[in-house]
C-alpha positions, 0 to 999 in steps of 0.5 A: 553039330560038333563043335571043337574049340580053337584059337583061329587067327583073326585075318582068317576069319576076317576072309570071306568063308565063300572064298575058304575050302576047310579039310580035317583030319584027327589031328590037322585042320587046313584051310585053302584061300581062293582068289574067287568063289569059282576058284573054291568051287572047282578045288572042290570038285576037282579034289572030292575024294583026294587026301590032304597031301593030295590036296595041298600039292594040287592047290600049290600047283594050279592055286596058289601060283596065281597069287 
């Protein structure tokens, strides 16, 4: 297990993690909020593979607009 220390805001932690997709990278944590655990389950599916830009422009698209 790694564990890398950081300062995450407590409303994020405070949403169920079954309802959070997290990426990283070397230098950038994201975290995609869904209204449903089906809705995070098929982003994953659909973007297994995707970069994060990828990744962001799909959610915004298909996601985030039904907010």
């Amino acid at each position: 297990m790694i564990c890398i220390k950081a300062e995450i805001p407590w409303e994020i932690c405070q949403i169920d993690d079954e309802l959070k997709a997290i990426y990283h990278s070397r230098d950038t944590v994201c975290i995609w909020v869904f209204r449903s655990r089906e809705d995070r389950n098929r982003f994953m599916d659909e973007t297994a593979g995707m970069s994060k830009d990828d990744r962001t422009e799909h959610f915004e698209s298909f996601y985030e607009s039904s907010r």
